[in-house]
N, C-alpha and C positions, 0 to 999 in steps of 0.2 A: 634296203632301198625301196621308196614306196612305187607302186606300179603306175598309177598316174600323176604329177604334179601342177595341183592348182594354185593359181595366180591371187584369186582375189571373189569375193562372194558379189554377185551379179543381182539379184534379183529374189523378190517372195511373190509367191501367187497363193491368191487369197480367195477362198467362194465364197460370196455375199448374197443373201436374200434382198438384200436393201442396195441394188447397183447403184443407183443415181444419189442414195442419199450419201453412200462407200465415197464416192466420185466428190459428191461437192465439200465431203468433210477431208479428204487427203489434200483437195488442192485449198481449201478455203480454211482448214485448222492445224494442219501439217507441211503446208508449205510446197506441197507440189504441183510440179501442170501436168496438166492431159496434155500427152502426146498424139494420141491418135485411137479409134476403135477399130473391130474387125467386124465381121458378120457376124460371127459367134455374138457379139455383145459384151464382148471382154473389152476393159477401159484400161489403158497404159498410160503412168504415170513417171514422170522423170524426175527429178533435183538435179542433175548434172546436165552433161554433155550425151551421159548413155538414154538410149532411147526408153530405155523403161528400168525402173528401181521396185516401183509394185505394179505386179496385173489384177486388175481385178473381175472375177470371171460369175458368171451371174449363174445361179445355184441356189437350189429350194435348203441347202445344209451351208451351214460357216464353218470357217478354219483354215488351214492350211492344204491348199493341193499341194503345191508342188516350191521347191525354193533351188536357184539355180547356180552355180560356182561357175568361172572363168578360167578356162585354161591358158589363156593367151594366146588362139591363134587356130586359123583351121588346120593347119598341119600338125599344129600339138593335139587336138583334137582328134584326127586321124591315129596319131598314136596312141592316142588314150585307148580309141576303139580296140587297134590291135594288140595293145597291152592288158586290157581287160579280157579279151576271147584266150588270150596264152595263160591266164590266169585263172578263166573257166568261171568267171566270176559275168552273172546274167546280165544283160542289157538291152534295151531296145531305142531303133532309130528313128523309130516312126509316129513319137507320142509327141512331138510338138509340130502345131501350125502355126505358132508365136510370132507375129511381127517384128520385125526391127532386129532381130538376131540370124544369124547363119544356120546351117547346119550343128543338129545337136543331138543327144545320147542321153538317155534316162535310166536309171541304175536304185535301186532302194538298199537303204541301209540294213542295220538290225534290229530296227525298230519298227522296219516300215515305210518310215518317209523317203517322199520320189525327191530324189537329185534329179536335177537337170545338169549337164555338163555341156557349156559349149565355148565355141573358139571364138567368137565374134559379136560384137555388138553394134547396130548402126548407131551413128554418132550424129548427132542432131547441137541446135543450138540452146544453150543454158539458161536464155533469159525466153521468160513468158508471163510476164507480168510483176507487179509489186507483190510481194507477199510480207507479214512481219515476218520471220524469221524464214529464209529457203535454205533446206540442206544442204550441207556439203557433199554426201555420199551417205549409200546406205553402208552401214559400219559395220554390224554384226547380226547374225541369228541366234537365237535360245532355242534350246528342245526340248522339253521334259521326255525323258528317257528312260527304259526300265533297270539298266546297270551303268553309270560312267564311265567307266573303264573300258569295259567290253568294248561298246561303241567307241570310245577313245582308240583302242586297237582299230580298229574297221578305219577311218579315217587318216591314221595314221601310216597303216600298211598301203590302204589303198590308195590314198586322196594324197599323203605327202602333207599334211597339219602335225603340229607341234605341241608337244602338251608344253601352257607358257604357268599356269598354275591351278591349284588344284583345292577343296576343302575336303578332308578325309574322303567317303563315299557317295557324298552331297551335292557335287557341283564341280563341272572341271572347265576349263579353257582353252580351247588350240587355237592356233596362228598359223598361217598358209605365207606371210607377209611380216614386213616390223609391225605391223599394229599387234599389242597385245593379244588379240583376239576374233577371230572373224566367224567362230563358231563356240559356240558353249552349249553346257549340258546338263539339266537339275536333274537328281534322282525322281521318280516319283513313278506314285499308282497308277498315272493314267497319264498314256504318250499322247503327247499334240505340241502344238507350238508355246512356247512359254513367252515371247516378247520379241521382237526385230528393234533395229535401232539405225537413228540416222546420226552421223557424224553432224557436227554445226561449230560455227567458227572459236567461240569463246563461252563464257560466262554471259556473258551482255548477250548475247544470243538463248541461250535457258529463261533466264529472266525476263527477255523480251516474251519467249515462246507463253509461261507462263503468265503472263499478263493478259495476252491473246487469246488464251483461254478463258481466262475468266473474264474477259470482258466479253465473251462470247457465250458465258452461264454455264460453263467447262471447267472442270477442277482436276490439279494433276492429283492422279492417286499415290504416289510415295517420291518424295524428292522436294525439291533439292537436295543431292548430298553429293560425296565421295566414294567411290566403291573402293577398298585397299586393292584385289585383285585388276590389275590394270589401273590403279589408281585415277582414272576416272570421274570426271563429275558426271552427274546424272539427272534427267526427272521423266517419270514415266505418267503417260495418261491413257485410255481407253480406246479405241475408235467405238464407234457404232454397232459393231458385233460383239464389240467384249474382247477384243484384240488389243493387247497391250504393247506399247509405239514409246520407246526410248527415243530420247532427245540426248544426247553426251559429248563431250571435250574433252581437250588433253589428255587423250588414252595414250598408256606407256607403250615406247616401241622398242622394239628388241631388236639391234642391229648384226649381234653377233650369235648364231643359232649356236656357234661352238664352244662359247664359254659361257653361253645363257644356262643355271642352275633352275628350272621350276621353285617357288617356293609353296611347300605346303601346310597348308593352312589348319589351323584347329577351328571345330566348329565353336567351339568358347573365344574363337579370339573375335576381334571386332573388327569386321571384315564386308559384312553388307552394307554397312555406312559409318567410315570413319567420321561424321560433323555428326550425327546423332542418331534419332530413333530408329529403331528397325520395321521393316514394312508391314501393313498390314494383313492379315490373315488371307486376303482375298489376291494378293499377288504373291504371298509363296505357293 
């Protein structure tokens, strides 16, 4: 039985050298609004009803600070506290001053990367302008990680995710939720963030998103396709740092954890894009 069980993945926080130009490319080529700042000069962006989906925190280095999971609630959250000190496993309370969320808990993986864990999000109003395409929710995280597995253990004893499928020692996917997947994991040399992703309604919605692009002298880097793993459509393009931002629909949802089989995948099989070519050199 895993010692904390999370609900659902909340948020990425991102360090940008380039605050204002981070700000006007999320809300002006990704389809989100500015929620609100702080003093810090962090900029909080929404696509739903949660007050923030990305922060963006101004920083002489880019990448990933910090990415936060939902427990459901301040008093799940209090549990989690008291379940992770009976488990001896570190944590601290005191590393966010984050707007718009509750009380929260910060814990690192085995790679490194700062979880944020918290019970609570303010809920704010979904509409703030036209945008062509506005997300639905952010959907999932990618990590580039130095074993799969291992970290798959860590997650799954502690966090309560699900391996939903897997390619040999390459690439794996857990599920906290029926979404397919709200966390996944590429093997590789060198840990950081490999890609976030915003859920969005359809197919006419991808299409839409890339048109937007490139009427705006933006070009997606791999996509449109199908991902077999969650079966998936997909199109990824850049942000401004070099931060790779999935756009995807119809991911497979798993209703029954108890008869759900993982399937595992060969890396010979055809599985990073069932409609055709495989990505380029610069997004593996």
């Amino acid at each position: 039985m895993a010692i904390v069980n999370v609900k659902k993945v909340s948020h990425v926080a991102l360090k940008t050298p380039k605050l204002e130009s981070q700000a006007t490319f999320y809300a002006n080529l990704a389809g989100l609004g500015e929620t609100e700042r702080d003093t810090t000069g962090r900029v909080y962006l929404r696509c739903d009803t949660n007050h923030h989906a990305v922060v963006l925190i101004p920083s002489s280095e880019k990448g990933i600070d910090h990415y936060a999971l939902d427990v459901g609630s301040p008093a799940a959250l209090a549990e989690a506290a008291t379940a992770l000190t009976r488990a001896g496993i570190p944590y601290q309370t005191d590393g966010s001053t984050e707007l718009g969320q509750g009380p929260s808990l910060r814990l690192r993986d085995p790679d490194g990367f700062v979880i944020e864990l918290i019970g609570s999000m303010e809920q704010v109003s979904p509409n703030y302008g036209p945008r062509a395409v506005q997300p639905r929710k952010l959907g999932h995280v990618t990590l580039r990680v130095g074993d799969c597995k291992r970290t798959a253990q860590f997650y799954s004893e502690v966090l309560g995710f699900r391996i939903s499928d897997w390619v040999e020692d390459a690439f794996l996917w857990m599920r906290c939720n029926p979404d397919h997947h709200g966390l996944a994991f590429s093997k590789a040399d060198r840990i950081a963030l490999h890609h976030f992703a915003f859920e969005v309604l359809d197919f006419s919605h991808l299409a839409r998103q890339a048109d937007h692009l490139m009427q705006n002298s933006y070009r997606l880097l791999f996509g449109p396709g199908r991902h077999g793993p969650g079966n998936n459509q997909f199109e990824y393009f850049r942000d401004l740092d070099g931060n790779i931002v999935e756009f995807t629909c119809d991911v497979q949802h798993i209703w029954d954890d108890a008869t759900y089989e993982p399937r595992v995948w060969s890396s010979k099989d055809l599985w990073v894009n069932l409609w055709g070519p495989n990505p380029p050199d610069d997004f593996v």
